[in-house]
mmCIF file as Biopython writes it, N, C-alpha, C and O atoms, coordinates in Angstrom:
data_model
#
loop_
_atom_site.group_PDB
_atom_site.id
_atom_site.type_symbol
_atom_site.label_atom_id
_atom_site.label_alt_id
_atom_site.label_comp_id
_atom_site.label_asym_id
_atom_site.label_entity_id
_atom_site.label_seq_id
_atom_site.pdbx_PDB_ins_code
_atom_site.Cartn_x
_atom_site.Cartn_y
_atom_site.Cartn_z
_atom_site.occupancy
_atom_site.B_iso_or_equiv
_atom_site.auth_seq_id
_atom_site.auth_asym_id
_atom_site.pdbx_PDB_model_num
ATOM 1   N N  . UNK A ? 1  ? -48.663 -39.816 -3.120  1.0 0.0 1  A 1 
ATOM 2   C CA . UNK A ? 1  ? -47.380 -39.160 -3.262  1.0 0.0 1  A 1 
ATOM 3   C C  . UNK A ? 1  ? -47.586 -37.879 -4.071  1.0 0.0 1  A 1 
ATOM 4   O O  . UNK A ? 1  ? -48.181 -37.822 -5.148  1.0 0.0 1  A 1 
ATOM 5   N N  . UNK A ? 2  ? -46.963 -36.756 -3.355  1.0 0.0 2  A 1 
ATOM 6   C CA . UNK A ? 2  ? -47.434 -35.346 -4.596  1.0 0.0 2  A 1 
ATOM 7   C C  . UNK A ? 2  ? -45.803 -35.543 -5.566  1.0 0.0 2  A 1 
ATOM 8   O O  . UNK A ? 2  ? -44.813 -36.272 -5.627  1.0 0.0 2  A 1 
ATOM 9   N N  . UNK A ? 3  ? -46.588 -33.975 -6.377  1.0 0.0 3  A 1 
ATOM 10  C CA . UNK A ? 3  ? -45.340 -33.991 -7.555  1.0 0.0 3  A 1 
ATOM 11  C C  . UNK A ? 3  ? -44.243 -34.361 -6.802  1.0 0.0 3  A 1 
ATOM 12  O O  . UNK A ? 3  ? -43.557 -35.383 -6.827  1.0 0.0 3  A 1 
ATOM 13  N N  . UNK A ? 4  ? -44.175 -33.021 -5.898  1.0 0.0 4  A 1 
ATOM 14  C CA . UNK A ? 4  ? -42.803 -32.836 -5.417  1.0 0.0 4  A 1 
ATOM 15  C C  . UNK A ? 4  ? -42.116 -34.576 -4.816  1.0 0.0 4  A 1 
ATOM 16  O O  . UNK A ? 4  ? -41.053 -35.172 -4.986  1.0 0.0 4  A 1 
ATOM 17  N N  . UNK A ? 5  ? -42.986 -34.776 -4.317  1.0 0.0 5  A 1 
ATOM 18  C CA . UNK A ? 5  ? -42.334 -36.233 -3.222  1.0 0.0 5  A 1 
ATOM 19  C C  . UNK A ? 5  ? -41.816 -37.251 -4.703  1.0 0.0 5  A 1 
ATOM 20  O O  . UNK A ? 5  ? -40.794 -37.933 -4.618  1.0 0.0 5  A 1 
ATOM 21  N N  . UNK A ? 6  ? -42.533 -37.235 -5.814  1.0 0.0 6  A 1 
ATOM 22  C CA . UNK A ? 6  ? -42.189 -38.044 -6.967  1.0 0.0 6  A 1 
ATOM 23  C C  . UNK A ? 6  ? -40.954 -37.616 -7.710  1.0 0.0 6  A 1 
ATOM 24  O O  . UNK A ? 6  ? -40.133 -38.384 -8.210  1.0 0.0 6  A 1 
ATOM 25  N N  . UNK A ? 7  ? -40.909 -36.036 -7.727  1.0 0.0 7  A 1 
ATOM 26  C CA . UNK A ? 7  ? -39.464 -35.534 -8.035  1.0 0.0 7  A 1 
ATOM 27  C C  . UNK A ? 7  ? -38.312 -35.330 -6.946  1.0 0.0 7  A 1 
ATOM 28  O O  . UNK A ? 7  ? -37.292 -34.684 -7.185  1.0 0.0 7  A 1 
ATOM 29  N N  . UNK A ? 8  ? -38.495 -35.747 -6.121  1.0 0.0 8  A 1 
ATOM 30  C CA . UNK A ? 8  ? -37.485 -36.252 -5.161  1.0 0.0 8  A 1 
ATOM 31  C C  . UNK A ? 8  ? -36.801 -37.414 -5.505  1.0 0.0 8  A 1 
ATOM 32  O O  . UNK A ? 8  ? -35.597 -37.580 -5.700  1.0 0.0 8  A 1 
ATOM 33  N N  . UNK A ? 9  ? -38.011 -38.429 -5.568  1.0 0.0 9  A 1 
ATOM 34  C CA . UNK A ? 9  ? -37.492 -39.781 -5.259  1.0 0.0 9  A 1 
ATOM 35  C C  . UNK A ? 9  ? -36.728 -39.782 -7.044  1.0 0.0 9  A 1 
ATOM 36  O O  . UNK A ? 9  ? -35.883 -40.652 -7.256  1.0 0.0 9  A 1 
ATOM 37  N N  . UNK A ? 10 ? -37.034 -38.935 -8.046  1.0 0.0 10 A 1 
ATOM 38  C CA . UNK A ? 10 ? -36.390 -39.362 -9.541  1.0 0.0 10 A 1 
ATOM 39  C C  . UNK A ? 10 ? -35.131 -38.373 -9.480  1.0 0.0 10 A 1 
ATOM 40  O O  . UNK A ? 10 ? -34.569 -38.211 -10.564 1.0 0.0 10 A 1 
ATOM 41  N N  . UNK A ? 11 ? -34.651 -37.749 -8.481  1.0 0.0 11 A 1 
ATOM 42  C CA . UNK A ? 11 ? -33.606 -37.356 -8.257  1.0 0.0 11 A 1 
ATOM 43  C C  . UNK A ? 11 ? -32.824 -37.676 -7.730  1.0 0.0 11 A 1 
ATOM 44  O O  . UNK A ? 11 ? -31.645 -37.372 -7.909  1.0 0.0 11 A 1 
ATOM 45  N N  . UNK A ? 12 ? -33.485 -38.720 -6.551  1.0 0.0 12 A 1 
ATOM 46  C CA . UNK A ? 12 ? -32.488 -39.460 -6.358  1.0 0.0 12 A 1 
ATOM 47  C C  . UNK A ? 12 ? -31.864 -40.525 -7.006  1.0 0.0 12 A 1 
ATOM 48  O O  . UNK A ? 12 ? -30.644 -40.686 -7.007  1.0 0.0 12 A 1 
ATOM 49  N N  . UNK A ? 13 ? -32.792 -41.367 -7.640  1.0 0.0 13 A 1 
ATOM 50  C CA . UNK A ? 13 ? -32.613 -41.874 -8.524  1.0 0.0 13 A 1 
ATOM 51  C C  . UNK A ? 13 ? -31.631 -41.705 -9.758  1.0 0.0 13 A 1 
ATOM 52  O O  . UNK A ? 13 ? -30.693 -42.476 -9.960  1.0 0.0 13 A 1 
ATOM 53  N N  . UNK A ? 14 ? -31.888 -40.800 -10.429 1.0 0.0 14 A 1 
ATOM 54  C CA . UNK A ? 14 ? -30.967 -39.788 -10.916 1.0 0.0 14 A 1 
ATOM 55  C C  . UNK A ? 14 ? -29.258 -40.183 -10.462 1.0 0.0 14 A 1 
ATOM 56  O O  . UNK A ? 14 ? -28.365 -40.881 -10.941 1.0 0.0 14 A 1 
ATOM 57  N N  . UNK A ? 15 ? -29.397 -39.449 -9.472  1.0 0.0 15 A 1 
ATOM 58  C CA . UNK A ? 15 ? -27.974 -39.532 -8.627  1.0 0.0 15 A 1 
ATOM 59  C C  . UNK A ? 15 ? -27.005 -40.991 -9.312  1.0 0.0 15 A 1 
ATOM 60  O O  . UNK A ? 15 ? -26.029 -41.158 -10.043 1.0 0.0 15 A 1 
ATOM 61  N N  . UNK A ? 16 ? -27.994 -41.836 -8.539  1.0 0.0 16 A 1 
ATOM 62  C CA . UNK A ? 16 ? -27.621 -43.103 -8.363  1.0 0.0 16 A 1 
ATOM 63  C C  . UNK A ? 16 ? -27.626 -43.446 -9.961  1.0 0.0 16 A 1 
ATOM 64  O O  . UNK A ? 16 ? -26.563 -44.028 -10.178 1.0 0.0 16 A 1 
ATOM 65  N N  . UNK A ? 17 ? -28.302 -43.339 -11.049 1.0 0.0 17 A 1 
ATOM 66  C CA . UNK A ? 17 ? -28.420 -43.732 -12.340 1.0 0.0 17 A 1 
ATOM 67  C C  . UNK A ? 17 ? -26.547 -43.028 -13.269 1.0 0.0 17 A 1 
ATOM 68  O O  . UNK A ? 17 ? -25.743 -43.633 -13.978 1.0 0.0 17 A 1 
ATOM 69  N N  . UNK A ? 18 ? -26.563 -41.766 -12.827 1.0 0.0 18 A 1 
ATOM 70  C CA . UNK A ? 18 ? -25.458 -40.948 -13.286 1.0 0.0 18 A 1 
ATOM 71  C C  . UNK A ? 18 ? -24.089 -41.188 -12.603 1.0 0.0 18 A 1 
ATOM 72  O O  . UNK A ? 18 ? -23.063 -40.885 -13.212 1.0 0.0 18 A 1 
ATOM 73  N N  . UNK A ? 19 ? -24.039 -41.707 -11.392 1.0 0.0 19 A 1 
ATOM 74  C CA . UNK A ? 19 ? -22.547 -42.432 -10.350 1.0 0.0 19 A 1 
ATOM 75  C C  . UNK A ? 19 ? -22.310 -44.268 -11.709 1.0 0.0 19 A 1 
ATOM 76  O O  . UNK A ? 19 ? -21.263 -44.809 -12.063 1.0 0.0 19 A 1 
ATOM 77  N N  . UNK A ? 20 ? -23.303 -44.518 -11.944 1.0 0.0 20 A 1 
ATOM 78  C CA . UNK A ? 20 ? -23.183 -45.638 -12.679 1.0 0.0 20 A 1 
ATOM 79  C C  . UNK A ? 20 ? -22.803 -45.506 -14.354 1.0 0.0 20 A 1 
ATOM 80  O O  . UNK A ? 20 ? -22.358 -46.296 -15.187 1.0 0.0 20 A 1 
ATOM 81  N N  . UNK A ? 21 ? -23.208 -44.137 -14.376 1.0 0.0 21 A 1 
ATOM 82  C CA . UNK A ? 21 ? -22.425 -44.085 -16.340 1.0 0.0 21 A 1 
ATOM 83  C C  . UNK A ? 21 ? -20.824 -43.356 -15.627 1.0 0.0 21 A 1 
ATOM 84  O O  . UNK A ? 21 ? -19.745 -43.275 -16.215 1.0 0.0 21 A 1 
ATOM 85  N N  . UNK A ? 22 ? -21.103 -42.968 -14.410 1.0 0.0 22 A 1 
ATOM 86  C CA . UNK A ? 22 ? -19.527 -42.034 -14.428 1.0 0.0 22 A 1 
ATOM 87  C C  . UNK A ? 22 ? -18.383 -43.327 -14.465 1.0 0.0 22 A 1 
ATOM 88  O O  . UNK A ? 22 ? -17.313 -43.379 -15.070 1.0 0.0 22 A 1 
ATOM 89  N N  . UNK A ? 23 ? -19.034 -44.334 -13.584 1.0 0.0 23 A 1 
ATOM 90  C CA . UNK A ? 23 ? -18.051 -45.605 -13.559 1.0 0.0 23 A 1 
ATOM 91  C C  . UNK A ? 23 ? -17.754 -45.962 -15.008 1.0 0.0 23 A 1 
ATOM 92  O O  . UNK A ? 23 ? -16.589 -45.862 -15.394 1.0 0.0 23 A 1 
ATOM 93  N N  . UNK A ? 24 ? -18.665 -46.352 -15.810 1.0 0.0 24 A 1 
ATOM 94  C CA . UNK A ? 24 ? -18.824 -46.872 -16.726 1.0 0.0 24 A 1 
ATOM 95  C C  . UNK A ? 24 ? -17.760 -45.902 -17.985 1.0 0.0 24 A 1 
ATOM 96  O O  . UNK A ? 24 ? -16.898 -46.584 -18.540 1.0 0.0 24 A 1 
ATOM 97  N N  . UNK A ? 25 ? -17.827 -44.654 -18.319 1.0 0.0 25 A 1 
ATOM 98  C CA . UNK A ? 25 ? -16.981 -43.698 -18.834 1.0 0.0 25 A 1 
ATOM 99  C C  . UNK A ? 25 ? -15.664 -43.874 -18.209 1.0 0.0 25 A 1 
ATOM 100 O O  . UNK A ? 25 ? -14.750 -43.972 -19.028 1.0 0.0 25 A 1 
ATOM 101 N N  . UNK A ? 26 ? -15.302 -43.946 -16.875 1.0 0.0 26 A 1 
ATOM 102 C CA . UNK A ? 26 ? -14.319 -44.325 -16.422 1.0 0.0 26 A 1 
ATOM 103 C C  . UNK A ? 26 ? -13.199 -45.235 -17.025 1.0 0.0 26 A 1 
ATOM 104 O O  . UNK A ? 26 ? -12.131 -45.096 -17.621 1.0 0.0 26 A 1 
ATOM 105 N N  . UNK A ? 27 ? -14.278 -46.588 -16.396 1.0 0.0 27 A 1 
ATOM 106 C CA . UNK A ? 27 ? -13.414 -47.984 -17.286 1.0 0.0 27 A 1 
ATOM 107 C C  . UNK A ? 27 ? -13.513 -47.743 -18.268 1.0 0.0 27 A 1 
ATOM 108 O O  . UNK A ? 27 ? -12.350 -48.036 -18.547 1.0 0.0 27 A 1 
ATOM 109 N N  . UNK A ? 28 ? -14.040 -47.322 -19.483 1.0 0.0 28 A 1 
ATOM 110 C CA . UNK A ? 28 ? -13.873 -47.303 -20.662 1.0 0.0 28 A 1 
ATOM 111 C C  . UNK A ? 28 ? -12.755 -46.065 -21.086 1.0 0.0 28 A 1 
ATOM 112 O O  . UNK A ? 28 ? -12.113 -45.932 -22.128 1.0 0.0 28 A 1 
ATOM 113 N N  . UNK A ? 29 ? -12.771 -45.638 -20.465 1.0 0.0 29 A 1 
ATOM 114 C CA . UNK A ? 29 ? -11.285 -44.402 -20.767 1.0 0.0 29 A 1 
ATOM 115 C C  . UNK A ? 29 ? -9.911  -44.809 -20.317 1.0 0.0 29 A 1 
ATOM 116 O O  . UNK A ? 29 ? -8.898  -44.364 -20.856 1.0 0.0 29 A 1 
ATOM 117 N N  . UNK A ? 30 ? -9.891  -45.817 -19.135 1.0 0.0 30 A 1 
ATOM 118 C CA . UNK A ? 30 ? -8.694  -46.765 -18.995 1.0 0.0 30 A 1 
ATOM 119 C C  . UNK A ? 30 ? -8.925  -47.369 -19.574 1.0 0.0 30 A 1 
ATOM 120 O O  . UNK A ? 30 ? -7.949  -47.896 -19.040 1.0 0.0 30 A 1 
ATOM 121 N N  . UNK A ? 31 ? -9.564  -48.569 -20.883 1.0 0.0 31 A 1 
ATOM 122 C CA . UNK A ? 31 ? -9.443  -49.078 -21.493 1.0 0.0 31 A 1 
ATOM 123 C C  . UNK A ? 31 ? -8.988  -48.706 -23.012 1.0 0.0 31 A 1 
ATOM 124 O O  . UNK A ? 31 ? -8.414  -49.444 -23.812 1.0 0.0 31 A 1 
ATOM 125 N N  . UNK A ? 32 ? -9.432  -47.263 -23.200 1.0 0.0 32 A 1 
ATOM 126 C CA . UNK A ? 32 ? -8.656  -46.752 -24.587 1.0 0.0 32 A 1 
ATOM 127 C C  . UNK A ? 32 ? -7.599  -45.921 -24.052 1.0 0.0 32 A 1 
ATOM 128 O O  . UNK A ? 32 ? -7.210  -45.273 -25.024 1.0 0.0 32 A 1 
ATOM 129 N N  . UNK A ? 33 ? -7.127  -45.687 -23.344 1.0 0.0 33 A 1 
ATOM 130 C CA . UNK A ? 33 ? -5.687  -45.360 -22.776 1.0 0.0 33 A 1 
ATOM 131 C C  . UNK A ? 33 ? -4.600  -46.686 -22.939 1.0 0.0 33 A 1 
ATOM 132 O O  . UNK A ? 33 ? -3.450  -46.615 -23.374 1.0 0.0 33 A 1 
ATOM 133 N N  . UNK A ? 34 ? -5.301  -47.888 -22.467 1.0 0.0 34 A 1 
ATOM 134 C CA . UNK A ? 34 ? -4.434  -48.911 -22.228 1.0 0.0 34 A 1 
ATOM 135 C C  . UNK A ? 34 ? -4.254  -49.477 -23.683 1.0 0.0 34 A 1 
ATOM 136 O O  . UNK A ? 34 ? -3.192  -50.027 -23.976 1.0 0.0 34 A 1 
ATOM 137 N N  . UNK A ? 35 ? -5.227  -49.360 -24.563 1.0 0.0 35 A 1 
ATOM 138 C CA . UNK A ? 35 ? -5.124  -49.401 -26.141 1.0 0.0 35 A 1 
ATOM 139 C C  . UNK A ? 35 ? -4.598  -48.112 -27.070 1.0 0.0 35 A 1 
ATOM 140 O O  . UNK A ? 35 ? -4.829  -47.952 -28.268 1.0 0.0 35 A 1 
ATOM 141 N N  . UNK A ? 36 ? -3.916  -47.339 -26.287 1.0 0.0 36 A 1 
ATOM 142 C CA . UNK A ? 36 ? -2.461  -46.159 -26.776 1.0 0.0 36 A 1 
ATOM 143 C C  . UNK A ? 36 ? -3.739  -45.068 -27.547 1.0 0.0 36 A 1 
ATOM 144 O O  . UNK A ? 36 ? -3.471  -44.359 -28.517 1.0 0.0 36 A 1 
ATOM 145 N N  . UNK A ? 37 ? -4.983  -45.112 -26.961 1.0 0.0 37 A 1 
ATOM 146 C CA . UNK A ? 37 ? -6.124  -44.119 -27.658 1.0 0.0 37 A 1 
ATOM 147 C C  . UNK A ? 37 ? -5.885  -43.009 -26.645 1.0 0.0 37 A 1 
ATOM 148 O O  . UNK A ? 37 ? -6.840  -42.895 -25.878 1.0 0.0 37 A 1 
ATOM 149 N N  . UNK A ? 38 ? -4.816  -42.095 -26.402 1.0 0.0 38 A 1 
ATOM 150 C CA . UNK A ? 38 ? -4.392  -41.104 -25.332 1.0 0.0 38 A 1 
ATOM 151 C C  . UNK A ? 38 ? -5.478  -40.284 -25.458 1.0 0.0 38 A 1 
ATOM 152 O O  . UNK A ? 38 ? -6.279  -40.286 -24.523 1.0 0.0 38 A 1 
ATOM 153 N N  . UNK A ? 39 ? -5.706  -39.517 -26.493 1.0 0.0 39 A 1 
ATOM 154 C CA . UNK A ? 39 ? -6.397  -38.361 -26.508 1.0 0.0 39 A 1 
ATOM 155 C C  . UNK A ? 39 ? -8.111  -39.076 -26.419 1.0 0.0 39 A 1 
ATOM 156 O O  . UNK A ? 39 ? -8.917  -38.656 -25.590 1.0 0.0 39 A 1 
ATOM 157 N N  . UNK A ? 40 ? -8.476  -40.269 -27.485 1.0 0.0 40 A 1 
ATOM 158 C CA . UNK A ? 40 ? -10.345 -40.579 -26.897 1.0 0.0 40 A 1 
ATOM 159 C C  . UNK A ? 40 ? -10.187 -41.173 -24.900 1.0 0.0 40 A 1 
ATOM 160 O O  . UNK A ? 40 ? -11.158 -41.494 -24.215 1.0 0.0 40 A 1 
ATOM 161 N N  . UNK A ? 41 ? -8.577  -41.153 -24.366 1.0 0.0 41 A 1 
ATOM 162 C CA . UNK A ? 41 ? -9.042  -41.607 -23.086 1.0 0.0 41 A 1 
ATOM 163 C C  . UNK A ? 41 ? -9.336  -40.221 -22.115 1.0 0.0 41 A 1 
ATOM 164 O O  . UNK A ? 41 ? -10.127 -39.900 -21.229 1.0 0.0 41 A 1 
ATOM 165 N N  . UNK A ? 42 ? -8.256  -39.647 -22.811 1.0 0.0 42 A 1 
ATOM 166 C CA . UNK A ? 42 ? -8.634  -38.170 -22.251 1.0 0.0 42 A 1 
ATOM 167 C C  . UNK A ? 42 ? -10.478 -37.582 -22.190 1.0 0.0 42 A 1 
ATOM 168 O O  . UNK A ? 42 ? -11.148 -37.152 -21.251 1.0 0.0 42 A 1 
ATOM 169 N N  . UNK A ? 43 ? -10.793 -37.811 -23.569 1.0 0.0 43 A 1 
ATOM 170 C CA . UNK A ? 43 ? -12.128 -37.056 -23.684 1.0 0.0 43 A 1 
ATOM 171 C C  . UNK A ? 43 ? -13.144 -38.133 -22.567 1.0 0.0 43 A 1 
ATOM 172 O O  . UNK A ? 43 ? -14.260 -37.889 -22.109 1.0 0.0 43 A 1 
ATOM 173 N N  . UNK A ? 44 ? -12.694 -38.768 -22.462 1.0 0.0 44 A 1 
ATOM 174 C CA . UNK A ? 44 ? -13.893 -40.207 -22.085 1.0 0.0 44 A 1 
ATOM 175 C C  . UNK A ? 44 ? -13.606 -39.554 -20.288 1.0 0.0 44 A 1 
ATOM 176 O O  . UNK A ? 44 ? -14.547 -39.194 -19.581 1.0 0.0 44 A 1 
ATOM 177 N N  . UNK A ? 45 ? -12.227 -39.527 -19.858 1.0 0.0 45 A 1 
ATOM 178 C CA . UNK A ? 45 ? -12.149 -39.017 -18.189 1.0 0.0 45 A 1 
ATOM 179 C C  . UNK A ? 45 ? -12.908 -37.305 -18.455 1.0 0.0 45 A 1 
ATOM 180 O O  . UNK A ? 45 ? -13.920 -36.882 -17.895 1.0 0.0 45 A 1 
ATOM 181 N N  . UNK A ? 46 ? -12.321 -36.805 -19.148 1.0 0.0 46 A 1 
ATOM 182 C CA . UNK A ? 46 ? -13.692 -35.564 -18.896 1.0 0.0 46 A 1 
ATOM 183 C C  . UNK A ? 46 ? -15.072 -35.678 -19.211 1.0 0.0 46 A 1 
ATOM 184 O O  . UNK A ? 46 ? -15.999 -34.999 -18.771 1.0 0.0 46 A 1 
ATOM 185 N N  . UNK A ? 47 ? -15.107 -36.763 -20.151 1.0 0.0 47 A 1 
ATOM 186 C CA . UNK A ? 47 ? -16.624 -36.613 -19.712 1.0 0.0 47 A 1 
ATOM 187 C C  . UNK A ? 47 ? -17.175 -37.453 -18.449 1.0 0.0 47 A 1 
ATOM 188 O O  . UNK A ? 47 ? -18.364 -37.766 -18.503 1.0 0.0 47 A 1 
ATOM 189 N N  . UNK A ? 48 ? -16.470 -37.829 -17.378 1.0 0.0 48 A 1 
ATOM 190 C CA . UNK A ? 48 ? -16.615 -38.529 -16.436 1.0 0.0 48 A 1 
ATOM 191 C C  . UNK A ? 48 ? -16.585 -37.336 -15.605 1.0 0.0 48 A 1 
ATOM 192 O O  . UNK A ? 48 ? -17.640 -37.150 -14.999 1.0 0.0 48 A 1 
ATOM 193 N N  . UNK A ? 49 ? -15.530 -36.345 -15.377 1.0 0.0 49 A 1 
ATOM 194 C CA . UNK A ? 49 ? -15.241 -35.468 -14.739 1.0 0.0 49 A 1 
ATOM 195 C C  . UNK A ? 49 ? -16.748 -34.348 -14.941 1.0 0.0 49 A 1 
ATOM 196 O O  . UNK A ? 49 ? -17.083 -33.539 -14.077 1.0 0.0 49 A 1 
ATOM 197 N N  . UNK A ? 50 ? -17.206 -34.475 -15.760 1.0 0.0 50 A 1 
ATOM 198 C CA . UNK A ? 50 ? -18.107 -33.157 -15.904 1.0 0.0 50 A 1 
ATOM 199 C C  . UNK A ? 50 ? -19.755 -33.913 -15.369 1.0 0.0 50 A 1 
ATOM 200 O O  . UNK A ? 50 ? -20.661 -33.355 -14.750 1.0 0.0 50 A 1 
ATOM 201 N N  . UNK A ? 51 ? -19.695 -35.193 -15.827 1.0 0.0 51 A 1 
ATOM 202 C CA . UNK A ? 51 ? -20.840 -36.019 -15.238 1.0 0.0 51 A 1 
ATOM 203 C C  . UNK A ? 51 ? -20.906 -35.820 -13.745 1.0 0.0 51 A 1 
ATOM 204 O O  . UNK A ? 51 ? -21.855 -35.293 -13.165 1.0 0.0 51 A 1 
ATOM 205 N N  . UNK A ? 52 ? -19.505 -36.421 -13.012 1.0 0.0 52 A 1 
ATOM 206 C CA . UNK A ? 52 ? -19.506 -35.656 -11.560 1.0 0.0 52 A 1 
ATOM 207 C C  . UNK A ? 52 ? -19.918 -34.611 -10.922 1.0 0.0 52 A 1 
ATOM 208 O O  . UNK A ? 52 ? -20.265 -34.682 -9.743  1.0 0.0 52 A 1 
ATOM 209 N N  . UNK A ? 53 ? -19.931 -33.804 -11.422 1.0 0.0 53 A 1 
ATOM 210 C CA . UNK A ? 53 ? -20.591 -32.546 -11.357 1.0 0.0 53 A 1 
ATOM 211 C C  . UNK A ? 53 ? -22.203 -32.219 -11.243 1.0 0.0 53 A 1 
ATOM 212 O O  . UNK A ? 53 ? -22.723 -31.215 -10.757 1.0 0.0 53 A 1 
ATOM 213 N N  . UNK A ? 54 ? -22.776 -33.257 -11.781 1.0 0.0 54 A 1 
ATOM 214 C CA . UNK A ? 54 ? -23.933 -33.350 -11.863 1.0 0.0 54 A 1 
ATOM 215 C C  . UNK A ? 54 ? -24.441 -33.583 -10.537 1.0 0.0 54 A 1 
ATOM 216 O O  . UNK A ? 54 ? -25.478 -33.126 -10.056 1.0 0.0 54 A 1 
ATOM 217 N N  . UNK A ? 55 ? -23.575 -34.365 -9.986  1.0 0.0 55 A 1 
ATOM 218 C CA . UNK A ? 55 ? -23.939 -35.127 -8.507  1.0 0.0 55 A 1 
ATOM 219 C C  . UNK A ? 55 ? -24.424 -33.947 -7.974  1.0 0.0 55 A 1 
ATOM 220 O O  . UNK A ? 55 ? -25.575 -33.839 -7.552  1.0 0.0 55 A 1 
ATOM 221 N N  . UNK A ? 56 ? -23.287 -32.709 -7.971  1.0 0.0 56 A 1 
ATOM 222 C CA . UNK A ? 56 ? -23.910 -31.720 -6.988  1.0 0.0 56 A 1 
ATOM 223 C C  . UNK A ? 56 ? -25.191 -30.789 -6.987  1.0 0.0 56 A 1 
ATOM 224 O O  . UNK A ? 56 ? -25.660 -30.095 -6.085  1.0 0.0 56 A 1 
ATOM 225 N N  . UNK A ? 57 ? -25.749 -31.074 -8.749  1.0 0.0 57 A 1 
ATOM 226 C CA . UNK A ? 57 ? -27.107 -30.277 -8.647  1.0 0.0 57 A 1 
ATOM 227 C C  . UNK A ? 57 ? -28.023 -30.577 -8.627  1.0 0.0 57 A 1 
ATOM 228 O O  . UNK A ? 57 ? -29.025 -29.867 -8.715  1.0 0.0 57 A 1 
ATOM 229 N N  . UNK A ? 58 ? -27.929 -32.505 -8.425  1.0 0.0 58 A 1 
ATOM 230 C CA . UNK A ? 58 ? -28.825 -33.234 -7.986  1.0 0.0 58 A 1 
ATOM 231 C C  . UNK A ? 58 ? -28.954 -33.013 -7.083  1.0 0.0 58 A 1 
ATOM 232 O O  . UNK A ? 58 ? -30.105 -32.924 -6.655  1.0 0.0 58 A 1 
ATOM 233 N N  . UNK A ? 59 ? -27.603 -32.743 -6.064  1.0 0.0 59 A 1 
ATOM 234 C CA . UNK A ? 59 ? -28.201 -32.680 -4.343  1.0 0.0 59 A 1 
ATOM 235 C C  . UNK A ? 59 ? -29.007 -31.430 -4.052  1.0 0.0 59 A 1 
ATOM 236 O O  . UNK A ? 59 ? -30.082 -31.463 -3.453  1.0 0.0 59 A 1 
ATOM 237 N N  . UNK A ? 60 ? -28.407 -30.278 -4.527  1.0 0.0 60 A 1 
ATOM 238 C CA . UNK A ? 60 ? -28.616 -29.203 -4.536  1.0 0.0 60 A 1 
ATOM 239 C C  . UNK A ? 60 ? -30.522 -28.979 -4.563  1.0 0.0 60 A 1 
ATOM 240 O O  . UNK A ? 60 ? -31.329 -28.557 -3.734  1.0 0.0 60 A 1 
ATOM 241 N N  . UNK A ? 61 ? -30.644 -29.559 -6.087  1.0 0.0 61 A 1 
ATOM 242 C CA . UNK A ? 61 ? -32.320 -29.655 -6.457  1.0 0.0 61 A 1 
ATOM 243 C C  . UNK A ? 61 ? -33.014 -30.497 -5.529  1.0 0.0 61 A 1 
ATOM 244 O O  . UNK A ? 61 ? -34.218 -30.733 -5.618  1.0 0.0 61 A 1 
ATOM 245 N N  . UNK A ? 62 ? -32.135 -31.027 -4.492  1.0 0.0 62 A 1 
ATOM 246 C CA . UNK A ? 62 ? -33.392 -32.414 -3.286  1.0 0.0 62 A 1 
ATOM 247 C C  . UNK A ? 62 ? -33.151 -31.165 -2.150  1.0 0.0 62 A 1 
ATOM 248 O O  . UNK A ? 62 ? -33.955 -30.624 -1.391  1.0 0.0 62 A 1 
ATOM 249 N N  . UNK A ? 63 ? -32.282 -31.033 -2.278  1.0 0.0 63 A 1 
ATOM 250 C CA . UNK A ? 63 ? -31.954 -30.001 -0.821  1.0 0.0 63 A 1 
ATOM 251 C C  . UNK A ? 63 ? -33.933 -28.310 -0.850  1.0 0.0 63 A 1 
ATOM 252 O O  . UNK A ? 63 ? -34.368 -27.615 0.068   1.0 0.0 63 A 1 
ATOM 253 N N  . UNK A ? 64 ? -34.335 -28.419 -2.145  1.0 0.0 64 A 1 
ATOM 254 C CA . UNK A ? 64 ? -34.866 -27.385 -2.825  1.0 0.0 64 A 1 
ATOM 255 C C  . UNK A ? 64 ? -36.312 -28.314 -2.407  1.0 0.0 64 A 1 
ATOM 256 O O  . UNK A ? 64 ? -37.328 -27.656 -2.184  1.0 0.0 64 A 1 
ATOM 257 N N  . UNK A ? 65 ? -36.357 -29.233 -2.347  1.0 0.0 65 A 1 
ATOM 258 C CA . UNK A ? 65 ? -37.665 -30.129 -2.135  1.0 0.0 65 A 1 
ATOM 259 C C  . UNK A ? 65 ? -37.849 -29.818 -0.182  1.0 0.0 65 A 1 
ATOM 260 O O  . UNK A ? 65 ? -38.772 -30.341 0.443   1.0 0.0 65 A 1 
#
């Protein structure tokens, strides 16, 4: 396997590793929302919202392989 084929496959990986903290930030931001924590549920969905984002420069960087 060369570099490149090894930094493929940890990008994809990647992907799939970062869709699993976005969930995870998720439920935990409806859970301090539902415990009247408005503003830490707020920060917890943007940092879900900005993690998303990531998705696309993962694809972007496989699309580059």
């Amino acid at each position: 396997m060369t570099e490149l084929e090894k930094l493929k496959h940890l990008l994809e990986h990647w992907i799939e590793h970062n869709d699993a903290h976005v969930k995870t930030y998720t439920e935990w931001a409806e859970k301090a929302g539902a415990l009247g924590e408005k503003e830490l549920a707020e920060i917890l969905g943007k940092i879900a919202e900005e993690s998303k984002k990531l998705e696309g420069l993962f694809s972007k960087a496989i699309s580059r392989i």
